[in-house]
BAVEXTI-881752 format. One record per residue (C-alpha): residue number from 1; residue in three letters; chain; x, y negated, z negated. Coordinates in steps of 0.25 Angstrom, whole numbers, padded with zeros to 4 digits. Layout:
REM residues N
R    n  res  chain      u      v      w
R  NUM  ala      A      X      Y      Z
...
REM end
This chain:
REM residues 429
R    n  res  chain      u      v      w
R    1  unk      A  -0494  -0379  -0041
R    2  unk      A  -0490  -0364  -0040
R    3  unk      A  -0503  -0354  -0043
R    4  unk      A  -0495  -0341  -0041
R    5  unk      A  -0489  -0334  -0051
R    6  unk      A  -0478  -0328  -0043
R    7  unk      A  -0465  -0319  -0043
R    8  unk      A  -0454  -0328  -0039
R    9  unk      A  -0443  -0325  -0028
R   10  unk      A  -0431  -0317  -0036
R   11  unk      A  -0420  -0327  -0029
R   12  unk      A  -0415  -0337  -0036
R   13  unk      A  -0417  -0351  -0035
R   14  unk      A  -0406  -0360  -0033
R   15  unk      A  -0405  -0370  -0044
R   16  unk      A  -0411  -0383  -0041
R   17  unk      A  -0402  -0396  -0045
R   18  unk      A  -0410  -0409  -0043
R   19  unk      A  -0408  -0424  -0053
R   20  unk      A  -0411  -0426  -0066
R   21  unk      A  -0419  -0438  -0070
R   22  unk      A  -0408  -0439  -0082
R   23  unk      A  -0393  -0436  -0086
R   24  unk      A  -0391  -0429  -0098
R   25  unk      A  -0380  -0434  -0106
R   26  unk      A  -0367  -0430  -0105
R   27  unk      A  -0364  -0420  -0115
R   28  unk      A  -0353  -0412  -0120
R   29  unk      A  -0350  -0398  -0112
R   30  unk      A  -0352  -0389  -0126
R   31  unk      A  -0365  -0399  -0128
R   32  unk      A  -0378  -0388  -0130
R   33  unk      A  -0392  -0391  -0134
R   34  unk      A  -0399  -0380  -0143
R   35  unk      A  -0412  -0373  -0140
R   36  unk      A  -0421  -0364  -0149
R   37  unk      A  -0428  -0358  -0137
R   38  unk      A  -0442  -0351  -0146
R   39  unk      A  -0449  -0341  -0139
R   40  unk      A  -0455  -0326  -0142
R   41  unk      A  -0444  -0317  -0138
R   42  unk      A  -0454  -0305  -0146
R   43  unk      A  -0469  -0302  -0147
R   44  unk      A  -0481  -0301  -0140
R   45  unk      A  -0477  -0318  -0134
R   46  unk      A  -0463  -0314  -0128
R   47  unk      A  -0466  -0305  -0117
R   48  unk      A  -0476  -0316  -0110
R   49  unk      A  -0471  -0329  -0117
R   50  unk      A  -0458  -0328  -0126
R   51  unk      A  -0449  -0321  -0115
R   52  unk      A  -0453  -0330  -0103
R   53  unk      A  -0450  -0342  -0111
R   54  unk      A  -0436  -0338  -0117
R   55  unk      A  -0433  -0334  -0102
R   56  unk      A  -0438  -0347  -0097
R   57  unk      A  -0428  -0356  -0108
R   58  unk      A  -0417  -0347  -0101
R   59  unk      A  -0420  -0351  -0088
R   60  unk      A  -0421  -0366  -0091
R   61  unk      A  -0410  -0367  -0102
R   62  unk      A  -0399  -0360  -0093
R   63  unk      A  -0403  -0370  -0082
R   64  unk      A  -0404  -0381  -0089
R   65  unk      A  -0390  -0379  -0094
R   66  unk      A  -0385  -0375  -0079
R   67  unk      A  -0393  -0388  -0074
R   68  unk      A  -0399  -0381  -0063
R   69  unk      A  -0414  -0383  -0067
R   70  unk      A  -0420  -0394  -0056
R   71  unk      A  -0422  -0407  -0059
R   72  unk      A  -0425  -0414  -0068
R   73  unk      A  -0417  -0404  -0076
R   74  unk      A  -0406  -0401  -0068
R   75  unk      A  -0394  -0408  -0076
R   76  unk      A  -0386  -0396  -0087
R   77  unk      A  -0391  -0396  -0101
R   78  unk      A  -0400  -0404  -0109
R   79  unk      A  -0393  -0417  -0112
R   80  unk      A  -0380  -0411  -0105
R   81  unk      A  -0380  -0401  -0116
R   82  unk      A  -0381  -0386  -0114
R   83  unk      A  -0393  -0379  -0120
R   84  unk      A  -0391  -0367  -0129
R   85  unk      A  -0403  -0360  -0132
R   86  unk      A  -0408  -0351  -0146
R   87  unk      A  -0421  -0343  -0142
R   88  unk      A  -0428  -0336  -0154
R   89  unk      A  -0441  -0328  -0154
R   90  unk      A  -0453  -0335  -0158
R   91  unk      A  -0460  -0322  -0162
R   92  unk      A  -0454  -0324  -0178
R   93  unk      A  -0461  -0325  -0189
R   94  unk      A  -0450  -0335  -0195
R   95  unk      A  -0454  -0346  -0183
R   96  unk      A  -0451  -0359  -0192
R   97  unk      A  -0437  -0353  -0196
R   98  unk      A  -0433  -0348  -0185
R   99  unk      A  -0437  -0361  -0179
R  100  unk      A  -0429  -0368  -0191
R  101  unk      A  -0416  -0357  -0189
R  102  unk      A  -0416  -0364  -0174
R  103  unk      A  -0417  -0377  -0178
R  104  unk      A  -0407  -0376  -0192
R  105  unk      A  -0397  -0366  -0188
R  106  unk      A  -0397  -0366  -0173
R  107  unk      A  -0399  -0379  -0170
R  108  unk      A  -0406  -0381  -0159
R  109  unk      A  -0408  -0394  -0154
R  110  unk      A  -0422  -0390  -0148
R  111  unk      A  -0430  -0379  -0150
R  112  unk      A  -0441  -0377  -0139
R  113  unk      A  -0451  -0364  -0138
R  114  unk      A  -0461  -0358  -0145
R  115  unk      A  -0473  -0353  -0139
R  116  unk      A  -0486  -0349  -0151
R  117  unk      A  -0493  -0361  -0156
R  118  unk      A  -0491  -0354  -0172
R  119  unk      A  -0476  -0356  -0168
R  120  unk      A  -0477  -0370  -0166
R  121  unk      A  -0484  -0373  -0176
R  122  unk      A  -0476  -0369  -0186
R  123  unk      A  -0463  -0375  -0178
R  124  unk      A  -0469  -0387  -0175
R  125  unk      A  -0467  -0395  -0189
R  126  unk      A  -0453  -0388  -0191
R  127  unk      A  -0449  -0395  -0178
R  128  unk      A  -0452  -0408  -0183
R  129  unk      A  -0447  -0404  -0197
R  130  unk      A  -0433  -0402  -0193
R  131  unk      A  -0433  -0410  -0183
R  132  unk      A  -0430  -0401  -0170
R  133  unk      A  -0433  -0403  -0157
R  134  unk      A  -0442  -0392  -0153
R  135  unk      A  -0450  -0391  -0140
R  136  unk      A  -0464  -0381  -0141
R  137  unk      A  -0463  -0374  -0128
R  138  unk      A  -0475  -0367  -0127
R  139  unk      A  -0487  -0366  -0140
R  140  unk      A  -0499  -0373  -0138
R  141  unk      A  -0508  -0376  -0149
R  142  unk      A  -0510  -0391  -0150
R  143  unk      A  -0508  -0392  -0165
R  144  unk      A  -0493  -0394  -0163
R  145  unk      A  -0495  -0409  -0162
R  146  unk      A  -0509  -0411  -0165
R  147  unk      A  -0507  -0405  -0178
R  148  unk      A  -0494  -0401  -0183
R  149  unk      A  -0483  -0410  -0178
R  150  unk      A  -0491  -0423  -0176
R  151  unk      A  -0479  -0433  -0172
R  152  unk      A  -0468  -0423  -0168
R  153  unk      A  -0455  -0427  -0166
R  154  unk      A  -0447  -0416  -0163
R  155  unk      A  -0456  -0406  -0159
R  156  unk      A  -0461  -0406  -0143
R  157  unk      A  -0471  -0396  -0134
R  158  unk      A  -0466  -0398  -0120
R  159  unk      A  -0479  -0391  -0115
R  160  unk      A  -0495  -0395  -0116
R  161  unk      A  -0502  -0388  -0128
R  162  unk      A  -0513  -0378  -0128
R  163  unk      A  -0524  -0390  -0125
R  164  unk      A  -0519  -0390  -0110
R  165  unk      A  -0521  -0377  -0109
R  166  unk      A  -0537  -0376  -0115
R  167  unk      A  -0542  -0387  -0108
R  168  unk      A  -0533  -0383  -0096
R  169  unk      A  -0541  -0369  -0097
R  170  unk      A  -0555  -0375  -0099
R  171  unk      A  -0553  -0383  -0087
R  172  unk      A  -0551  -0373  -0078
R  173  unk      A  -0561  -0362  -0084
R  174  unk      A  -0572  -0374  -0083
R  175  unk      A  -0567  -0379  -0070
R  176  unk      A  -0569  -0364  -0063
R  177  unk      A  -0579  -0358  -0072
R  178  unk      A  -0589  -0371  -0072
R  179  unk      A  -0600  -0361  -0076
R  180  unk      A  -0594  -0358  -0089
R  181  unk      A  -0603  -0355  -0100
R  182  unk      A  -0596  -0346  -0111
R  183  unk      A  -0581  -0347  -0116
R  184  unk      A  -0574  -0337  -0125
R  185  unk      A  -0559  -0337  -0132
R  186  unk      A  -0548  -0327  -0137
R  187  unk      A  -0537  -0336  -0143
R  188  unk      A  -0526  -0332  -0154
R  189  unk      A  -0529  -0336  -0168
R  190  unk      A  -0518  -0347  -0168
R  191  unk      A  -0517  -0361  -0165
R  192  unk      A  -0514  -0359  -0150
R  193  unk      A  -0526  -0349  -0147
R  194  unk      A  -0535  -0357  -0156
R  195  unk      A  -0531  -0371  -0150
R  196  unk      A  -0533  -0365  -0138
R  197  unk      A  -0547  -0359  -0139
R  198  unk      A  -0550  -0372  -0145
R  199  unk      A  -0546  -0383  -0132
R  200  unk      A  -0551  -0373  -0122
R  201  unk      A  -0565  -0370  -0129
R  202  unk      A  -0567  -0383  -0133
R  203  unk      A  -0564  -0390  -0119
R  204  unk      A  -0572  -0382  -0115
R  205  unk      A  -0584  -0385  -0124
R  206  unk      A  -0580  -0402  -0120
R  207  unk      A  -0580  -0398  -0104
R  208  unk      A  -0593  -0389  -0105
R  209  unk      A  -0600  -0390  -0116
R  210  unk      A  -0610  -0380  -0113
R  211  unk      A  -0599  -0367  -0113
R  212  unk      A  -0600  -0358  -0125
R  213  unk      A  -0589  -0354  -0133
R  214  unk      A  -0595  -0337  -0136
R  215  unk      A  -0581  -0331  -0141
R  216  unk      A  -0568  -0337  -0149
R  217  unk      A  -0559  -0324  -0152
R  218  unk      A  -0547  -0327  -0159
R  219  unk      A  -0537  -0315  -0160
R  220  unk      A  -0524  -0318  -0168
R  221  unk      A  -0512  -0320  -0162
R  222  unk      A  -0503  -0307  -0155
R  223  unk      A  -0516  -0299  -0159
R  224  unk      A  -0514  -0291  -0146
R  225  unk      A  -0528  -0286  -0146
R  226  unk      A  -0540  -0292  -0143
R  227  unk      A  -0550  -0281  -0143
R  228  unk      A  -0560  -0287  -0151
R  229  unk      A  -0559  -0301  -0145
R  230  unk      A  -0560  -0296  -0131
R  231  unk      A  -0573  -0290  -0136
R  232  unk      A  -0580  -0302  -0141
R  233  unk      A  -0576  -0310  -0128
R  234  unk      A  -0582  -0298  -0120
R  235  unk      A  -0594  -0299  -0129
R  236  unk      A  -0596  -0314  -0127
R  237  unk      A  -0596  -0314  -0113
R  238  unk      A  -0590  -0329  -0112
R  239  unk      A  -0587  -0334  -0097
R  240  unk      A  -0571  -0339  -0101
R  241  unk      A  -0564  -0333  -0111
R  242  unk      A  -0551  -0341  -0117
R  243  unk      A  -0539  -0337  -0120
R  244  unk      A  -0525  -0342  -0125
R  245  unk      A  -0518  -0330  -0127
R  246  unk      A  -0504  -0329  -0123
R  247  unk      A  -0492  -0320  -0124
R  248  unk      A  -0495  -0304  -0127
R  249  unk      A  -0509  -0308  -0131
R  250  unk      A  -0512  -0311  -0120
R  251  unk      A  -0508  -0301  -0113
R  252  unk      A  -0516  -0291  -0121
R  253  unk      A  -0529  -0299  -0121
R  254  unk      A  -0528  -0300  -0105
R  255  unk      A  -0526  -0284  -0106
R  256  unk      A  -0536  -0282  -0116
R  257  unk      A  -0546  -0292  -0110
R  258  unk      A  -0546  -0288  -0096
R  259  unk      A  -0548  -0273  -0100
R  260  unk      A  -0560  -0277  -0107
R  261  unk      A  -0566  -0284  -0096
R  262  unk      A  -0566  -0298  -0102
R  263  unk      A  -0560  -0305  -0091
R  264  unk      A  -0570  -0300  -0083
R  265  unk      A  -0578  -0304  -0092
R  266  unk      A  -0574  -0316  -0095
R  267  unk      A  -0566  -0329  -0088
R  268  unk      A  -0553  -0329  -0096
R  269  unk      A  -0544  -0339  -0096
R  270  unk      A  -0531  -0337  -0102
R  271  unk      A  -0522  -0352  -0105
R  272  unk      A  -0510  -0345  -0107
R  273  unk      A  -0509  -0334  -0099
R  274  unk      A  -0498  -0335  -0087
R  275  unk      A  -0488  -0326  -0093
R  276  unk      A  -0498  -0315  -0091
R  277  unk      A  -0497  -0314  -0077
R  278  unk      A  -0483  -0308  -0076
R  279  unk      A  -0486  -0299  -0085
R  280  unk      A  -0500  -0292  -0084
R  281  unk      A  -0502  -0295  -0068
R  282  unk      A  -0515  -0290  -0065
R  283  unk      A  -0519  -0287  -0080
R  284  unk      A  -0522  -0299  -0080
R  285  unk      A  -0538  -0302  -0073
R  286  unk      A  -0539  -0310  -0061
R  287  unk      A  -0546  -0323  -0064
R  288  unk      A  -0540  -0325  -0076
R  289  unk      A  -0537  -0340  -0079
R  290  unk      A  -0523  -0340  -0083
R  291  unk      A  -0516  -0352  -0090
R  292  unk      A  -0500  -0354  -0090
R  293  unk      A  -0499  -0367  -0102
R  294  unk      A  -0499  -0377  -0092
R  295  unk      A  -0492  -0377  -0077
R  296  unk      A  -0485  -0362  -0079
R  297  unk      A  -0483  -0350  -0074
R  298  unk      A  -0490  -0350  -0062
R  299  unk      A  -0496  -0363  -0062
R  300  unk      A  -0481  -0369  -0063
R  301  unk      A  -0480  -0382  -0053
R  302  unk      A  -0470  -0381  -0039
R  303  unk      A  -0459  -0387  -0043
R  304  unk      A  -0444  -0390  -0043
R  305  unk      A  -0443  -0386  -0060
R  306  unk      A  -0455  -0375  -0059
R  307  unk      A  -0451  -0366  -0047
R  308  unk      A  -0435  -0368  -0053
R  309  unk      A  -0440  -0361  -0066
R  310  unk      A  -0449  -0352  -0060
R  311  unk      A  -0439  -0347  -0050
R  312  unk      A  -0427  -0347  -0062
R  313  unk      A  -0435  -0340  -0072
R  314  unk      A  -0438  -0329  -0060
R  315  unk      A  -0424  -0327  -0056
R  316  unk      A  -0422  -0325  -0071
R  317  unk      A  -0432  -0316  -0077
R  318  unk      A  -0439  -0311  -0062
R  319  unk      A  -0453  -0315  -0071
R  320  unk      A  -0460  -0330  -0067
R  321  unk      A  -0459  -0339  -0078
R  322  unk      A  -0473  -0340  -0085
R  323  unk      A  -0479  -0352  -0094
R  324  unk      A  -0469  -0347  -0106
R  325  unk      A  -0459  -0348  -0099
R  326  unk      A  -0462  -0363  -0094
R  327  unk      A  -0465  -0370  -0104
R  328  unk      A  -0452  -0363  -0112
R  329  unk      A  -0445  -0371  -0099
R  330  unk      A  -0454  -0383  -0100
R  331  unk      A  -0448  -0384  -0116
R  332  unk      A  -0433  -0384  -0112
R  333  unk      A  -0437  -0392  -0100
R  334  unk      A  -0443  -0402  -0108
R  335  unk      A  -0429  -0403  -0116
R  336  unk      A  -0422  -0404  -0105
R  337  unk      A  -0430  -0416  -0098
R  338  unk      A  -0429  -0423  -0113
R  339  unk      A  -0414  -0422  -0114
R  340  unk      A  -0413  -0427  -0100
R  341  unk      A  -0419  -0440  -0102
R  342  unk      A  -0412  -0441  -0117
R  343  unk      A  -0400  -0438  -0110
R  344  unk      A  -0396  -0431  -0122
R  345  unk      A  -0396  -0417  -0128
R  346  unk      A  -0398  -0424  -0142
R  347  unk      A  -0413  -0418  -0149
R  348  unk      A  -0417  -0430  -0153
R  349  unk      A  -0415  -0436  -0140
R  350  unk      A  -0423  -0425  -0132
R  351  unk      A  -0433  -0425  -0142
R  352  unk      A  -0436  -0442  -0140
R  353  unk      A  -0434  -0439  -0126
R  354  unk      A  -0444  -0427  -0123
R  355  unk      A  -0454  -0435  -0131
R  356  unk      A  -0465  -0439  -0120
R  357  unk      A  -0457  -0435  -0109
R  358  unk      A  -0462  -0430  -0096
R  359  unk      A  -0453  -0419  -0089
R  360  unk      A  -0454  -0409  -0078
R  361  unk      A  -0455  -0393  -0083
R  362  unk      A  -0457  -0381  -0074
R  363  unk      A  -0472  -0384  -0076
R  364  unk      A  -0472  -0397  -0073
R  365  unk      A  -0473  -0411  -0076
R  366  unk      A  -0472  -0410  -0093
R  367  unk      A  -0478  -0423  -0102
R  368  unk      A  -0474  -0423  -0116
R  369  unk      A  -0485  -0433  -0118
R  370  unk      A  -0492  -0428  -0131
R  371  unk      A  -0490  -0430  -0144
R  372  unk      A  -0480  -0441  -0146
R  373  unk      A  -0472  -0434  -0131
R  374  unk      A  -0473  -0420  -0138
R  375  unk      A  -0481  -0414  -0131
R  376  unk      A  -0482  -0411  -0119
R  377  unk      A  -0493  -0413  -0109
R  378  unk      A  -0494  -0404  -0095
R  379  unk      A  -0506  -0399  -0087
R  380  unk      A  -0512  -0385  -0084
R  381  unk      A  -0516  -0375  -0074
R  382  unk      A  -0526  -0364  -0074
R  383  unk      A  -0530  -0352  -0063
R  384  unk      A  -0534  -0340  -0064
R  385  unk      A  -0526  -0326  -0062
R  386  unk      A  -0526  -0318  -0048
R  387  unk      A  -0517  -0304  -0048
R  388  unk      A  -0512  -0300  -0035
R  389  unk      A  -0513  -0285  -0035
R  390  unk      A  -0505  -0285  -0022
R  391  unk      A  -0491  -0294  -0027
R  392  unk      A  -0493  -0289  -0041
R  393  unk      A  -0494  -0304  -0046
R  394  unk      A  -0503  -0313  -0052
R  395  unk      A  -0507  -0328  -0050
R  396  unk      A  -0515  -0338  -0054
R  397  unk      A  -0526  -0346  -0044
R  398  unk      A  -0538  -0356  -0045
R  399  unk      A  -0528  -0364  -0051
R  400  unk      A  -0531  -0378  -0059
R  401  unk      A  -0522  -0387  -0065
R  402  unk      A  -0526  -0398  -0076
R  403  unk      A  -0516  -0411  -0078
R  404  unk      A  -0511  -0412  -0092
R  405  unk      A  -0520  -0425  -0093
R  406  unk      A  -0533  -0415  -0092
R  407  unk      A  -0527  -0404  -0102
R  408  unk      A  -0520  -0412  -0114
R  409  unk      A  -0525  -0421  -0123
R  410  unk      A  -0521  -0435  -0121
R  411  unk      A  -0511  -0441  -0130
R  412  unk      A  -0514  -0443  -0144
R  413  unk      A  -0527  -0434  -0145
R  414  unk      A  -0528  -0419  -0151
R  415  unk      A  -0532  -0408  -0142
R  416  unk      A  -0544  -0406  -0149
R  417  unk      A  -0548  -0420  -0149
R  418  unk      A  -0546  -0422  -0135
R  419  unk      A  -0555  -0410  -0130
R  420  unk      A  -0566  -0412  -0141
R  421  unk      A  -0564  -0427  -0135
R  422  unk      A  -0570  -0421  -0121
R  423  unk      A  -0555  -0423  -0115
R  424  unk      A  -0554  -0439  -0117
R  425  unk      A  -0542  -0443  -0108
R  426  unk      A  -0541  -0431  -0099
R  427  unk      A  -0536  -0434  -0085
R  428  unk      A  -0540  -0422  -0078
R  429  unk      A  -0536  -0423  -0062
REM end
């Protein structure tokens, strides 16, 4: 597995034909397939999040429609038909209707994206409701299926929930800190940064009893300053501080922390925090335990599909991809491996087909194992960050990596549950 987060090569790669597991079925030559790509195009998310992933739906729709991805996606289109894509901006305060203007006036025959967790949830019952097939790309909180839409039909998430990440993160902070007594948290005031503080503190408390929860800050969302919370973290002096900030706050709190001597202060680990690294370089402290979702960014496996997109996206953009931008992929790709074994570009038939399948992403192996095969299952890695003052670049090392079997609740139990539970089930290696 790659530890280094590194500037690519600016040749471009030869595109890489190999054979397809399955045939897609003949189709007429005007034959198109529909997507509503969603993603931030503005706000604080769409520097670090938004942008990286629309880029990375570019890359991976012209290629499929080229048929010039490697195996097992190289055959043209999904089904044999062309994909035609219809991005719009996340940031909206009109996310149901323009989530219905997709559906009802352009008609898409999928919709994938979306990356906060309050987007989800208010799209979630809508995509059962009329009846589209919509792939979650990206937000986390585990209520999507534990809670809201509890025998989906149409709605899918092709990547592991913010559980994997949490217990992902306690694992690691108790397997190098084994001396841990104190733990503190800054997490948004929303479902993703409350689920969060909730599976990494409370695996915590079922690994170790004897650690102290000392600080629980939770700002609101796209605050942008953290001044008063940093303080109280400062103030309790905790061994590990938590975090699930993403986007432009977390940009602002790894400024605003580090200025203030809290990650001197303090251990922080940060579960979402790859697509930092491009951008703030050696702002961000070394030793900081850096998280990419899963098997991202810099923690992406060597292979075939992972180093086609890396080097793709690079020739592209001249930025690496980062975890946005791979699990944007990891949604179209999932369509792409569903319509394959359909052999049809029909929705109905992708959506039965994608229902507990197992496909190959850029990050990997990908389970849909979860909630009736709607959810998927992956494992994680965790290291901590190094800046190379001399290259101008920053990696990750120490790395760890915990199987999806580990991470994620077994089938038919809550997240909550399952942790409270003392992780009955886990097959950790």
């Amino acid at each position: 597995m790659k530890t280094k987060y590194s500037l690519m090569a600016s040749a471009a790669l030869s595109a890489l034909v190999g054979t397809s597991a399955f045939a897609p079925a003949v189709q007429a030559d005007d034959a198109t397939f529909k997507i509503g790509v969603v993603t931030f195009l503005s706000g604080g998310a769409s520097g670090p999040f938004g942008i990286p992933g629309r880029n990375a739906a570019e890359v991976v729709i012209e290629a499929i429609n080229a048929g010039t991805m490697p195996a097992p996606y190289d055959t043209a289109g999904i089904g044999g038909a062309m994909i035609e894509q219809v991005v719009i901006d996340e940031n909206s305060k009109q996310k149901v209707a323009d989530y219905q203007k997709l559906v009802d006036k352009d008609e898409v025959d999928a919709v994938v994206g979306y990356a906060s967790s309050g987007s989800c949830k208010a799209i979630a019952p809508e995509a059962e409701k009329l009846k589209q097939l919509t792939v979650f790309a990206i937000c986390g909180t585990p209520q999507i299926f534990e809670e809201i839409v509890t025998e989906p039909e149409y709605l899918f998430r092709s990547m592991s929930h913010a559980t994997m990440d949490n217990v992902g993160a306690a694992r690691y902070v108790l397997d190098t800190t084994p001396e841990l007594k104190t733990i503190g948290g800054i997490n948004q005031n929303y479902a993703w940064g409350q689920d969060s503080w909730r599976d990494f503190s409370e695996t915590i408390a079922a690994l170790k009893s004897s650690v102290e929860v000392d600080s629980e800050q939770f700002p609101k969302i796209f605050a942008g300053q953290y001044g008063s919370e940093i303080s109280a973290l400062l103030s309790a002096k905790v061994d590990v501080v938590h975090s699930s900030f993403w986007g432009g706050d977390l940009e602002a709190m790894i400024i605003q922390g580090a200025g203030r001597g809290l990650f001197d202060r303090s251990q922080m680990v940060l579960t979402s925090s790859d697509t930092a690294i491009p951008r703030l370089g050696a702002q961000i402290p070394n030793g900081t335990i850096i998280g990419a979702r899963g098997f991202n960014g810099p923690y992406a496996p060597d292979t075939e599909l992972a180093n086609w997109f890396e080097q793709a996206y690079f020739d592209r953009f001249g930025v690496a991809p980062v975890s946005p931008s791979y699990q944007m992929a990891q949604s179209i790709m999932a369509l792409k491996a569903a319509a394959d074994k359909a052999q049809s570009s029909d929705p109905d038939a992708i959506r039965a087909a994608l229902a507990g399948l197992t496909f190959e992403s850029a990050s990997g192996e990908v389970s849909m194992s979860l909630s009736d095969g709607h959810q998927a299952a992956t494992g994680i890695a965790y290291g901590t960050y190094e800046f190379d003052a001399s290259t101008g670049k920053g990696s990750v090392k120490n790395v760890r990596s915990y199987a999806a079997g580990c991470v994620n609740p077994p089938v038919g139990v809550t997240s909550g549950d399952w942790i409270k539970g003392g992780f009955d089930g886990a097959t950790c290696e």
